[in-house]
N, C-alpha and C positions, 0 to 999 in steps of 0.2 A: 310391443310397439310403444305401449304409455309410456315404461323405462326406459327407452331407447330416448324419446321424447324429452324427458325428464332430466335426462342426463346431459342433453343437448342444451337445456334451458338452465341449468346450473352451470356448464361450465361458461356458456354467454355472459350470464352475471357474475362471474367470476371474472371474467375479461373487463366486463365493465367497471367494475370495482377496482382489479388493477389499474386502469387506463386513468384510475381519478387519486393514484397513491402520490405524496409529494417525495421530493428525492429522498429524501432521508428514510421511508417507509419501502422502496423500491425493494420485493421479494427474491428473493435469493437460497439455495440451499444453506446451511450453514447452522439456520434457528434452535437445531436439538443441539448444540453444544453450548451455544448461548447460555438455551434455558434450563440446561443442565450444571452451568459454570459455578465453582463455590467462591469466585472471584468477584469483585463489585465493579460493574460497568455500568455507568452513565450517558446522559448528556448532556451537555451545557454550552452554552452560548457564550459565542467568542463576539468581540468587535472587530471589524476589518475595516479601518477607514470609517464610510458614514452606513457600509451595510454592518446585519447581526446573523452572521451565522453559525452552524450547528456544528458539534464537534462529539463524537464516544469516545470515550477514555475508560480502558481498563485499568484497574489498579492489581499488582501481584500480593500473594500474601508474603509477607513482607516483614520482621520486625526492624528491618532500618531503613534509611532513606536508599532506594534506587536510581538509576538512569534512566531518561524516559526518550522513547524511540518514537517520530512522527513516522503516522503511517499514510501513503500514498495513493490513493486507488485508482484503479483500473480506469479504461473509458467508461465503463460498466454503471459506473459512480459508486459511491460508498454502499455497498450492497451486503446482506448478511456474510455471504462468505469473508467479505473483508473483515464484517465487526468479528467475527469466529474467528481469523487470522488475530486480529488484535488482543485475541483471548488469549490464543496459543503463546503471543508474545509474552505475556502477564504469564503466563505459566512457566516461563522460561527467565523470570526473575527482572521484570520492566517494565514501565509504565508507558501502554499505547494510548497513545492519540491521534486518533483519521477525524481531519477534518472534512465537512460534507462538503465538496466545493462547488455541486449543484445546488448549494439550499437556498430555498424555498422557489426551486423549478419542479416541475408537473413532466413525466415521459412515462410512455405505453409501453414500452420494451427496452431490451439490452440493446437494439440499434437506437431507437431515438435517442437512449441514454449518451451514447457515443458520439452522437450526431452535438447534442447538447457540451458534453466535455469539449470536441474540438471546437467550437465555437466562442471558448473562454478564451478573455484575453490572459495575455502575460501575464499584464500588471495587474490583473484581480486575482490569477493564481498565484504571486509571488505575496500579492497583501493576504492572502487568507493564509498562505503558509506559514509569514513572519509572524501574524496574528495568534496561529497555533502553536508554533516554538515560544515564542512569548510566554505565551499561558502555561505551558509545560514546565518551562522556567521556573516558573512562580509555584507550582504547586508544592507543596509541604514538604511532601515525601518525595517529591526529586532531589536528588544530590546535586545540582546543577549540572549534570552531566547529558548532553543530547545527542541523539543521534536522528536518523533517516533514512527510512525506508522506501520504498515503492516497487509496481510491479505494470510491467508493460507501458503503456501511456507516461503512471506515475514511475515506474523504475528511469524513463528518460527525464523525470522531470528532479526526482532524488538524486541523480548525476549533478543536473544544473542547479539542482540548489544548494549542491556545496561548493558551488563557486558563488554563491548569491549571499548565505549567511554564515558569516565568520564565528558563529557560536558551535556550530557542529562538531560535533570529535571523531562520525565514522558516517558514512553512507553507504547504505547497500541497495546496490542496484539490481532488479531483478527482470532480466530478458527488457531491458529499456536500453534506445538509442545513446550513444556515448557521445562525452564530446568532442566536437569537430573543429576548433581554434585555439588557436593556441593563447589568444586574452582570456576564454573561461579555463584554459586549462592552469593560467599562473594565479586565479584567482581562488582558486580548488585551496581549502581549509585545512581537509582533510582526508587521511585515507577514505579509498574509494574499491569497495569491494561489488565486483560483477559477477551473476548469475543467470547466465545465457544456454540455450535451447542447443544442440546441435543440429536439429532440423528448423532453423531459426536465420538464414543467408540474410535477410535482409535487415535482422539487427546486427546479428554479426559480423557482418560487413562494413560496420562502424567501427569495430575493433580496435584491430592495427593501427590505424589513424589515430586514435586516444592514447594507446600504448605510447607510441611513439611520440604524443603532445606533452606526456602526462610525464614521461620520463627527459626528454628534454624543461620540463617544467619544474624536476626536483619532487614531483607529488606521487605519492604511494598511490600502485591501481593494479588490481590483483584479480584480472578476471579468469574463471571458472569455465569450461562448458560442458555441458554434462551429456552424456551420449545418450542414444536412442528418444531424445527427449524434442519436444517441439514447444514451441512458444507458449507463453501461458499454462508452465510446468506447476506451478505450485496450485495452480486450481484446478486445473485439470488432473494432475494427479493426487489431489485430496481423496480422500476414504470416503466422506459422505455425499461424495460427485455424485449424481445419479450414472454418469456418464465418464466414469472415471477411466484413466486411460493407463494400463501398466506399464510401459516406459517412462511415462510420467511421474507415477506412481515413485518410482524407483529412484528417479531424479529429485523427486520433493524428498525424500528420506534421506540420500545425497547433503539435498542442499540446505535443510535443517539442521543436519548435524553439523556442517560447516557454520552457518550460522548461529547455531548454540554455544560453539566453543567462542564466535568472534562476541558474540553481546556477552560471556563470561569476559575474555579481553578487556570490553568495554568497563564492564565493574570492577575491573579488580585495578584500573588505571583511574579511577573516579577518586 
């Protein structure tokens, strides 16, 4: 009974302790790869306008300059699995960068976190974005070559923001809303690579519409969909998911390998 007790009043304070984490500490699976990584990840503080927010950047092991890929996160906000995602990226010959675009907000859970993302405006996610590519820019070991990534919330927002900043060279969209006009679609930079669910109707549903913007528009859009796979593939079917899901599974391995050969693409045009 005392154990039972015991156990009941650790995971309480455990909750309590989450519920007082600021965004950028928001717990997440993901942490044993991190802290296992022989890669150097940081963080450093971006300007956006008159706020200062946070940003991890991994750097790959590297002896020349590379392309550096912004990373997008989830509603979720920039959560370990995503810094872990960023890792992957670095491992894969690139330098990521996820800017935190809740910093310095306070949430209890992966809903309030979501609740908090839809509540950003545009124009503070497009200044922390340009804020991030900026800074990418400028780093040493970048080749000046950028690309963009994202994934659900961010894969709709990786879409639009190769219509937003004329520096980009590729965006990959992951299981994110497409665009729906045909002003963002003549404003689009650059190739636009989609990576969509098939149990997924209500992103996919955007589809056709984009095809069709995107090809009357003159702009490269190469979407994907990968069978047995639902929304939110690349997290869901991660390895260190507690809850990982084998269709998923199948689909992230899928959609990795497509995307390793397109960020080689991306280097070997830098």
């Amino acid at each position: 009974m005392f154990l039972d007790m015991a156990r009941v009043i650790s995971i309480l304070a455990l909750i309590a302790v989450a519920q007082s984490l600021p965004a950028e500490e928001f717990k997440d699976f993901g942490k044993d790869r991190l802290n296992s990584s022989p890669r150097h990840g940081e963080w450093v503080d971006l300007k956006s306008g008159d706020r200062t927010i946070k940003a991890f950047v991994v750097y790959p092991e590297s002896k020349t300059e590379t392309p550096a890929v912004l990373v997008i996160q989830e509603i979720f906000g920039l959560t370990d699995w995503v810094r872990s995602l960023c890792d992957e990226l670095a491992e894969s010959g690139v330098i990521a960068i996820a800017p935190d675009l809740l910093s310095g907000q306070k949430y209890e859970d992966g809903d309030a976190a979501g609740k908090a993302t839809h509540a950003l405006s545009n124009e503070q996610v497009i200044s922390d974005l340009n804020a991030a590519a900026d800074y990418a820019l400028k780093i040493p070991a970048c080749n000046g070559t950028l690309a963009v990534c994202g994934f659900c919330w961010g894969g709709g927002w990786a879409f639009q923001f190769a219509s937003i900043n004329p520096k980009l060279k590729a965006s990959y969209s992951f299981y994110g809303v497409a665009v729906d006009n045909a002003e963002d679609a003549k404003k689009v930079a650059c190739p636009v690579y989609g990576f969509y669910a098939e149990n997924d109707e209500r992103v996919d549903a955007t589809i056709p519409k984009a095809e069709e913007l995107m090809k009357a528009a003159g702009k490269k859009y190469e979407p994907v969909i990968y069978k047995g796979a639902g929304h939110g593939f690349m997290r869901s079917g991660e390895p260190n998911n507690p809850n990982v899901r084998e269709g998923d599974k199948k689909a992230r391995d899928q959609a990795w390998a497509r995307w390793k050969k397109l960020l080689k693409e991306l280097a070997s045009k830098s």
